[in-house]
C-alpha positions in Angstrom: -8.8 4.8 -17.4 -5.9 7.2 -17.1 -7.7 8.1 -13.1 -7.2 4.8 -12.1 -3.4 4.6 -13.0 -2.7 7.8 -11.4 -4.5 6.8 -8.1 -2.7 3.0 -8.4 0.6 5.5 -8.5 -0.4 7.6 -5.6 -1.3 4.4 -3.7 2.0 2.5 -4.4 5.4 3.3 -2.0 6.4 6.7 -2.4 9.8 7.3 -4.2 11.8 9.5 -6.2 10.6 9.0 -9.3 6.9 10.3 -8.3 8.6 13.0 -6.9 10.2 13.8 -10.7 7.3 13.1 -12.1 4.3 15.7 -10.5 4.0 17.4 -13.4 3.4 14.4 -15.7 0.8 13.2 -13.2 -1.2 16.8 -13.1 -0.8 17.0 -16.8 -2.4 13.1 -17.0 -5.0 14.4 -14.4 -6.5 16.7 -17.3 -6.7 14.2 -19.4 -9.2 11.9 -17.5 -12.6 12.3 -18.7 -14.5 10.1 -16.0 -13.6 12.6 -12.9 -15.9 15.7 -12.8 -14.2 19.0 -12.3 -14.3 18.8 -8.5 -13.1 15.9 -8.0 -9.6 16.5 -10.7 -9.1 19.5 -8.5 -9.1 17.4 -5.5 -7.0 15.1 -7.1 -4.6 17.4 -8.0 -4.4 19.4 -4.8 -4.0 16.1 -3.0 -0.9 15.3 -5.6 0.6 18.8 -5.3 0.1 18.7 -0.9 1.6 15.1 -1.3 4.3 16.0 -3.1 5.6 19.1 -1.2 6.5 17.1 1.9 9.8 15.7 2.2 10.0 11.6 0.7 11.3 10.2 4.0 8.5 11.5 5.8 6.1 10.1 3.2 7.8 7.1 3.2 7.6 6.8 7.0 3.6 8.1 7.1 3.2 4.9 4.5 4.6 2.0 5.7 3.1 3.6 9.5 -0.2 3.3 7.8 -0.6 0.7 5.6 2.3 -2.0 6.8 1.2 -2.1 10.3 -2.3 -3.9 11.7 -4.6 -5.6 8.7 -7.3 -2.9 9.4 -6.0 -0.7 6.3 -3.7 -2.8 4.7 -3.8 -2.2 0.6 -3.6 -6.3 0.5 -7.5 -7.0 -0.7 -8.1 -10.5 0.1 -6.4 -9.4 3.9 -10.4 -7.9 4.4 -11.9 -11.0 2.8 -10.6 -14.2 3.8 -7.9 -12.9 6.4 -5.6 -16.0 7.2 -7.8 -18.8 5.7 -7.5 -21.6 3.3 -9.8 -19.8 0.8 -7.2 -16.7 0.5 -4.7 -19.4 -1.4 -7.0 -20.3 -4.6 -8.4 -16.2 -4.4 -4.9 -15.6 -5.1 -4.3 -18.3 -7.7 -8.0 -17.1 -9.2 -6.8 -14.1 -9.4 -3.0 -14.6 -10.9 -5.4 -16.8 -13.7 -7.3 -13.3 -14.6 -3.8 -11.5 -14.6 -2.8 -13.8 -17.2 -6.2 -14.4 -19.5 -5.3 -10.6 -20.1 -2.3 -11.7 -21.3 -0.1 -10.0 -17.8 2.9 -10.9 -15.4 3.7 -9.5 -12.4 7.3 -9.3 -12.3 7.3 -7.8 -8.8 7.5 -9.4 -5.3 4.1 -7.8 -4.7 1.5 -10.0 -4.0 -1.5 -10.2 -7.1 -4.0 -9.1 -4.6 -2.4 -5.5 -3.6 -4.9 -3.1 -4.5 -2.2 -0.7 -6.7 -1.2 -3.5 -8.8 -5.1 -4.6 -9.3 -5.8 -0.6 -10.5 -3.2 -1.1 -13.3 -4.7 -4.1 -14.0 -8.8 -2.3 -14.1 -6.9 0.4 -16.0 -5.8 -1.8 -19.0 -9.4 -3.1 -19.4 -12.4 -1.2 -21.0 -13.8 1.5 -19.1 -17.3 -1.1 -18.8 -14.9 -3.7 -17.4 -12.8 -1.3 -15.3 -15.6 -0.4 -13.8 -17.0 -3.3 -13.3 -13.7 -4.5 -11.4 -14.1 -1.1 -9.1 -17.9 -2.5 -7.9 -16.7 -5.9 -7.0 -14.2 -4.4 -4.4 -16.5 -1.4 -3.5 -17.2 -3.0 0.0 -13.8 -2.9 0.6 -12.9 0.3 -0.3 -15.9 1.7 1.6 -14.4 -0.2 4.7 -10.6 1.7 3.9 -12.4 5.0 3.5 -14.3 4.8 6.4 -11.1 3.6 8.7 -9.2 6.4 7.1 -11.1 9.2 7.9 -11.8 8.0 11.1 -7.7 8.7 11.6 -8.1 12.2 9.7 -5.7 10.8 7.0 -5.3 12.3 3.7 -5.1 9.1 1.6 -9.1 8.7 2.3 -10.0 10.9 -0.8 -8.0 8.4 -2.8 -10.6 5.7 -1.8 -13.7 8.1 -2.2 -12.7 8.9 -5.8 -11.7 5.0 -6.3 -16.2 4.7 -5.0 -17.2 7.1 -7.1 -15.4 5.9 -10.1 -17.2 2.6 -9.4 -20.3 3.9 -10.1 -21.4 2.0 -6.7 -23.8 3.4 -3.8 -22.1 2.5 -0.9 -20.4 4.9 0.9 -17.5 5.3 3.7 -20.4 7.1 5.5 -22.5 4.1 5.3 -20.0 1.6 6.8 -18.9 4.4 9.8 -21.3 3.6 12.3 -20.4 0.0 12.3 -16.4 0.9 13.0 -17.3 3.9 15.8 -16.4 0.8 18.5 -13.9 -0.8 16.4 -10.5 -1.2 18.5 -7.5 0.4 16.6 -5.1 -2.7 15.5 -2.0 -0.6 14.9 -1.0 0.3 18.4 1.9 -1.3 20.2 -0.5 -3.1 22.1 -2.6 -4.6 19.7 0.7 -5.8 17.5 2.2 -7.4 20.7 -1.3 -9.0 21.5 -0.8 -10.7 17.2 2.6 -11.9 17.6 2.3 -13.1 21.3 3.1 -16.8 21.0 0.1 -18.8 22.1 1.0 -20.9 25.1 0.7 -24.2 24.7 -1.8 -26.1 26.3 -1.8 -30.4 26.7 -4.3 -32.6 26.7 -7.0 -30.3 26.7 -6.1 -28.1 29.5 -6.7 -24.7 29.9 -3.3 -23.2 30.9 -2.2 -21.2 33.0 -3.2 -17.7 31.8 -3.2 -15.1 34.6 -6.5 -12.6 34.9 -4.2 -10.0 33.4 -3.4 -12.5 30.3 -7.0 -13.4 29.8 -8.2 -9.3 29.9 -6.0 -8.8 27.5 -7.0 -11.3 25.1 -10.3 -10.1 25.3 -9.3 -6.9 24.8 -8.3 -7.5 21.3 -10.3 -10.5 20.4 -12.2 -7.9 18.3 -9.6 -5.6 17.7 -9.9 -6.5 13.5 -13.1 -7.9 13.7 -15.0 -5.5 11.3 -11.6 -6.4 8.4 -13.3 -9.5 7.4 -16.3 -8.6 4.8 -18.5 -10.5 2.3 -18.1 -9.5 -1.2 -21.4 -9.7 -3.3 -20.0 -11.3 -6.4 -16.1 -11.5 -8.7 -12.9 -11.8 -7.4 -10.7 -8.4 -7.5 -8.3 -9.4 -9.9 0.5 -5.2 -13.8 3.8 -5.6 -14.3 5.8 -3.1 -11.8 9.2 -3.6 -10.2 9.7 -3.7 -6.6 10.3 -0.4 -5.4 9.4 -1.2 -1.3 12.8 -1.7 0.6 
């Protein structure tokens, strides 16, 4: 599925080579059968828009959006099993499907990041590739929704990656449930995650002022909505590291 390597590309860090390589992409574009002609025109005026800004600023807008707060991090199991035990074995599970299809990721990339998984899809049978797309439909519904929440262009990405699935969820369907969802990319929110717990002894509660204990409230559900329930499959690519 040619769609589903050029939306892995467009997902991945931006750098100079997909700068080099527009053409190639749009030329690839009208060779994807599965995208009707609305969507390969969105595609393509997404690529072209994309591409006409200057890299740093791309580069900045990407790591602003996708490296900061777990709410739209590209990391799949990040919106399934968050910081549990289970994430470990959905990661060996996973690196086990890489290599039944006889793959090796030779990047520092972890197997679950979502560009990495669409090369994978887009080796496989369009049946099977499709397939793939369904089991992590919940989760791109959940991206698309968050996205356009922020006005952000890289929500088409996700609606074509739903409607390639074949699935009927929608971002519309999952907005209602984020409309009092607490942003978890603010400066706020990341000092309220890295603040070191205090430490308590024997059972005591501390010594947490009113203004401590508002705050940790306040973000107690900042993420709450990232952690979903996947009906069935686990999201299963060789690239170099091209992230600084």
């Amino acid at each position: 599925m040619i769609a589903l390597r050029i939306i892995s590309r467009l997902l991945d860090y931006p750098d100079d080579a997909l700068w080099a390589h527009k053409q190639d992409l749009l030329l690839a574009l009208t060779e994807s059968p599965l995208l009707s002609l609305e969507e390969t025109q969105q595609l393509a005026d997404f690529i072209r828009q994309f591409c006409a800004a200057d890299l740093l600023d791309r580069q900045a807008e990407y790591c602003s959006l996708f490296d900061r707060g777990r709410a739209t991090s590209l990391l799949l199991f990040e919106h399934v099993h968050g910081e549990s035990r289970d994430r470990g074995q959905a990661m060996v599970d996973l690196l086990d499907q890489y290599r039944a299809a006889n793959l090796e990721i030779d990047s520092k990339e972890l197997p679950d990041y979502l560009p990495l998984y669409l090369e994978y899809l887009a080796m496989l049978a369009a049946e099977e590739a499709q397939a793939g797309l369904l089991d992590i439909a919940p989760i791109l519904a959940l991206l698309s929704a968050r996205l356009t929440q922020r006005e952000n262009h890289y929500a088409l990405l996700f609606n074509l990656l739903l409607s390639l699935s074949g699935a009927t969820l929608t971002a519309d369907s999952v907005a209602k449930k984020l409309q009092h969802e607490s942003r978890d990319d603010t400066p706020q929110a990341l000092d309220a995650v890295w603040e070191d717990e205090q430490i308590k002894f024997l059972g005591e509660q501390g010594c947490l002022s009113e203004e401590e204990k508002a705050r940790g409230q306040r973000f107690a559900g900042a993420v709450a909505a990232q952690y979903i329930q996947l009906d069935a499959g686990h999201p299963g690519v060789s690239r170099e590291e091209k992230r600084p």
